[in-house]
N, C-alpha and C positions, 0 to 999 in steps of 0.2 A: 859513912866512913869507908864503905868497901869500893865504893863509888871513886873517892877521894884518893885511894890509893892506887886503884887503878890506873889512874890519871894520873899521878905523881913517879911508876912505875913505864908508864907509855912516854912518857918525858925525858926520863931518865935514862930509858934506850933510842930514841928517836929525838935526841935535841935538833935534830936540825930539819925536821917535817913542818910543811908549814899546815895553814890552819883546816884546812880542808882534807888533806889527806888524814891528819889526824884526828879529826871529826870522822870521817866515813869508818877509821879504825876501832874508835871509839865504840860507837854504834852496831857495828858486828857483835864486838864485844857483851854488849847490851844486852842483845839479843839472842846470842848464844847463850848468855848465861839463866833468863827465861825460858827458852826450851829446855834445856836441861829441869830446872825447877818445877816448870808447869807439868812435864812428861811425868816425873815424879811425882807429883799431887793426884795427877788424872789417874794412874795408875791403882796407888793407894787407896785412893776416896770411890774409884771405880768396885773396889776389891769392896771394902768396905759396905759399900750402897748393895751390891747383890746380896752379901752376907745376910745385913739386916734387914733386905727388901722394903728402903726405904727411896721415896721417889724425889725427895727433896735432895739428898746426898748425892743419886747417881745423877740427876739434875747439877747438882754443883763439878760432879765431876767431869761432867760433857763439857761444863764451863771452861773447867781447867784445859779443856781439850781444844778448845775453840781458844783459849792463849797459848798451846803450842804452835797451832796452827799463825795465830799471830805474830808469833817471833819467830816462825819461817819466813811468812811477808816482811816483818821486820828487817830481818837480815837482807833478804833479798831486795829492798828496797832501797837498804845504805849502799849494797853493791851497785844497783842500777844509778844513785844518786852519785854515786864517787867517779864515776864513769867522764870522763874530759868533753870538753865543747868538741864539735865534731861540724863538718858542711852542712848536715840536717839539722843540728841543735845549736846552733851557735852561742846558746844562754845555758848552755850545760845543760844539766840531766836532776838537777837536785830534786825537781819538784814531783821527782817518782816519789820521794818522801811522803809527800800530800797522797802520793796515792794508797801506798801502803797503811797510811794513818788510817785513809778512810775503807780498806778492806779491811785490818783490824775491825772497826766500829761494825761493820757491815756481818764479818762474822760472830762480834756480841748480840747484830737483833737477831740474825738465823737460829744460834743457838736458844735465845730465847723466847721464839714463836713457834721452835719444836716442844717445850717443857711447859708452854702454857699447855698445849695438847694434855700431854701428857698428868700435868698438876690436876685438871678439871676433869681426866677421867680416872684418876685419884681420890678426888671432892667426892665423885656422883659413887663410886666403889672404893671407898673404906677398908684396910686392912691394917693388921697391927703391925708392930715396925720387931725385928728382932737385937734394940738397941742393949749394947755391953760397955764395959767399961773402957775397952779397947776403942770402942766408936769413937767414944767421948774424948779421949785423950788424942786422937787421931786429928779430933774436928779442930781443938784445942791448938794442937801442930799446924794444921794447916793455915789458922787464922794467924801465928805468929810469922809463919813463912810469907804470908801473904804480904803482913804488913810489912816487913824485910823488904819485900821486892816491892813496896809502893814507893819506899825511903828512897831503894839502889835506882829505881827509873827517875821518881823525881829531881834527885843528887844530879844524875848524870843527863837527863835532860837538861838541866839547867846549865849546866857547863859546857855544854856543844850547841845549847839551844836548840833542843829537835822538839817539833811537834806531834813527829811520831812517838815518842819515848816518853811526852808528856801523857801521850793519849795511853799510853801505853799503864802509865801508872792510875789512869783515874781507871783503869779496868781495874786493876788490883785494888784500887781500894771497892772498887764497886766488889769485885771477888771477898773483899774480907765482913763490906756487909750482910751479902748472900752466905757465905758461911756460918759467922753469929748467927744469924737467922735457923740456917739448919742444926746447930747447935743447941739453941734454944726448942725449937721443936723436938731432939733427940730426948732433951732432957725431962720436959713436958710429960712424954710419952714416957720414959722412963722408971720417973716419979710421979708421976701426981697422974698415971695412964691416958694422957686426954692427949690424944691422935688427931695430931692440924697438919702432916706430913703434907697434905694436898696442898693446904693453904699457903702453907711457908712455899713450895713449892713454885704455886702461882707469883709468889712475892718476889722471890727474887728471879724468875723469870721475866713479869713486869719491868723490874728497877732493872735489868739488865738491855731490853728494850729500850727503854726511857734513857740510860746512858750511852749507847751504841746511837742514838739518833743524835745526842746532844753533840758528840763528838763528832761524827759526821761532819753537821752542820760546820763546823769550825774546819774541818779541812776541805769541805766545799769552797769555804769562803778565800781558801787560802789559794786553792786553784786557781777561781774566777779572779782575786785581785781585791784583795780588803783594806781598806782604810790603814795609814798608817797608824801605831799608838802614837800618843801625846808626848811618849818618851821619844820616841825616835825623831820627829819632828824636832820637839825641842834639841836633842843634840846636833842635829844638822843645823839648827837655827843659832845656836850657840857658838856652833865652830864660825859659822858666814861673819858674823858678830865680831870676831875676832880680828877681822882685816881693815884698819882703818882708813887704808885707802879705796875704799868702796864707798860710794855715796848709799848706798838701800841696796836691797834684793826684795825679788816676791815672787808666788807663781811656782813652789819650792812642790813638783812632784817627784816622788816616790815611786818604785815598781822592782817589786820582788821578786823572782828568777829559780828563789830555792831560800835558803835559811841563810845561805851565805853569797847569796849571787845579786846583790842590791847594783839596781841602777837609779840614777835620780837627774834631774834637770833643776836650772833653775836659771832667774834671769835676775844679772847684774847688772846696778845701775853706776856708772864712770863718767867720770870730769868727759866733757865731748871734746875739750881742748888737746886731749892728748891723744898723743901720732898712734897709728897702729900696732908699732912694735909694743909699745907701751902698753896698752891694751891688750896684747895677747900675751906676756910676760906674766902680766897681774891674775889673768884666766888661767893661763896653764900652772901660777904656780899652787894658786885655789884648790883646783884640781887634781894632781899631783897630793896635795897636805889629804883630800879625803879620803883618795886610794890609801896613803900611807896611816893614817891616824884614823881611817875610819871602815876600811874596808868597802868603800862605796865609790862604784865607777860613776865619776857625775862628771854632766855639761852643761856647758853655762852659756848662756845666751847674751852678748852687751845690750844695754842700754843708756848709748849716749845722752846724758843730762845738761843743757848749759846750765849754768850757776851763776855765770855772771851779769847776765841781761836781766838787767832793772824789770820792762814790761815782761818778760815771763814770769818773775817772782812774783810779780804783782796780781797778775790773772789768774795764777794758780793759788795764791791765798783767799784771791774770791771763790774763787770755785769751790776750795775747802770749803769756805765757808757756807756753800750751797748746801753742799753734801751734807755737813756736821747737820744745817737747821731741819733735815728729812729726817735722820737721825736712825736709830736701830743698828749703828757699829759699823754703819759704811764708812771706807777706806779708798783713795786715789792713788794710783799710781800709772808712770808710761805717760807723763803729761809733756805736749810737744805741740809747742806752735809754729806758726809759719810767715815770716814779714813778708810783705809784698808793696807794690807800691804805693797803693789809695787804700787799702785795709790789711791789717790781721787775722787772721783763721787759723783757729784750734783744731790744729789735722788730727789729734787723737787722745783720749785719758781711756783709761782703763777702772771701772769701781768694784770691788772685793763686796760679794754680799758673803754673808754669814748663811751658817747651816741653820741657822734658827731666826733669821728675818722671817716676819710677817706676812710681807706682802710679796705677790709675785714679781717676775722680770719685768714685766709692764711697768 
């Protein structure tokens, strides 16, 4: 909801920002409002944990510490991404994002390979916790704050599409399950006196490890160049679809630049009868509808098709026919013969294997 308004607020002063600057805008925003929050937690939960000389709490609260430090990267990372193509970058700057994501993650496994330390010599020395009523409602606060700020990143990542500010909330939900956790130990110890401080400690020191990697991973992949999803595909495959004076397309790659810096190729197949101008009318205005309807700089490659020659229909229905009887979902395209005078020769086809054929290229 706070997410929501924000956004409806930034809108309503800035109608005429397009969508990038107000993404990078957004996104400070984000982040400022994390440090603030997390400062506050750390501070509190720090206070608290020396109090009670519990190592699961001051554990949770170096947490808290380790996501200020996160929505410092964070901020700093929307700045470096908002930053303009330039001689040296000429694909912009976004994919500082990616980086900041995966410093985030990087400082969840730190902080949680200092607290295993710490939980296991805990474990092996045993002391009693000085838990109050005050803890309790403290720990109570922090988990509702938590969840708060899982809702406000996920909200607002989703509305700028950052993958830092996704990463951002699966730390805080990981934060509100390391907190239940030391919650549940406080209380243990408490009531019913049975001292697992070490244990919970180890626990979400672990789960905090184990999520710092996961995330990682996802902004590794994002640097190196990951597979499109099936959604993005299909809308670029849905818009090409829409032009009916296009004979096919295929060959439809994708390549990511930052969250909002998408480039794409692709190869159109056109009547060969028509003049050039014609042909580069039908491309530019392809091209042009993506920029405008889809935010995606694409190029398009011709592939002149006759359509009217009798023996090319005819050899290319044999040949489908090849293809189909090997079978496993191979596909032709780019089929182009050659007349000459005592024979024909097929100068070239092209065949699409699937990610899940069987057999090798051979």
């Amino acid at each position: 909801m706070v997410a929501k308004s924000i956004v409806m607020l930034y809108d309503k002063r800035h109608p005429q920002a397009d969508e990038e600057k107000k993404r990078t805008s957004l996104g400070k925003v984000a982040g400022f409002v994390g440090l603030l929050s997390n400062m506050l937690l750390f501070a509190i939960k720090l206070a608290i944990g020396l109090f009670s000389g519990s190592i699961a709490i001051m554990a949770d609260a170096f947490n808290n510490l380790s996501d200020t430090a996160g929505s410092i990267v964070t901020l700093v990372g929307f700045r470096m991404a908002g930053m303009r193509a330039d001689r040296g970058h000429p694909y912009g700057h976004e994919r500082f994002e990616y980086i900041s994501g995966m410093l985030v993650s990087m400082l969840m496994i730190f902080a949680g390979l200092d607290f295993v330390q710490s939980s296991i010599e805990k474990i092996q020395n045993p002391t009693a916790d000085n838990i109050t009523l005050i803890v309790l409602v403290t720990l109570v606060a922090s988990i509702l704050i938590k969840l708060w700020q899982n809702l406000f990143y996920k909200e607002m990542g989703a509305t700028i599409e950052s993958d830092t500010l996704k990463t951002t909330a699966l730390d805080s939900q990981t934060d509100v399950v390391a907190t239940f956790a030391v919650l549940v130990s406080a209380c243990l110890s408490q009531f019913a006196h049975l001292n697992i401080d070490g244990w919970i400690g180890l626990f979400v020191a672990l789960y905090l490890i184990y999520e710092g990697v996961d995330s990682i991973r996802g902004s590794v992949n994002n640097l190196v160049g990951s597979r499109p999803s099936e959604e993005e595909v299909q809308r670029y495959t849905d818009q090409l679809s829409t032009y009916d004076e296009i004979l096919g397309f295929h060959d439809l790659m994708i390549h990511h630049y930052g969250p909002t810096q998408i480039f794409a190729t692709v190869h159109i197949e056109l009547d060969s009868r028509w003049s050039l101008d014609q042909a580069h009318e039908t491309i530019d205005k392809i091209e042009r509808d993506f920029q405008k309807d889809l935010n995606v700089e694409l190029v398009a490659h011709i592939d002149p098709i006759d359509i009217d020659d009798r023996l090319t229909a005819e050899m290319y229905e044999r040949l489908q026919a090849i293809i189909k009887s090997i079978g496993g979902g191979l596909h032709t395209h780019d089929f182009h013969i050659e007349h000459g005078p005592h024979h024909t020769r097929i100068v070239q086809f092209d065949v699409v294997v699937p990610d899940d054929y069987p057999e090798d290229d051979k």
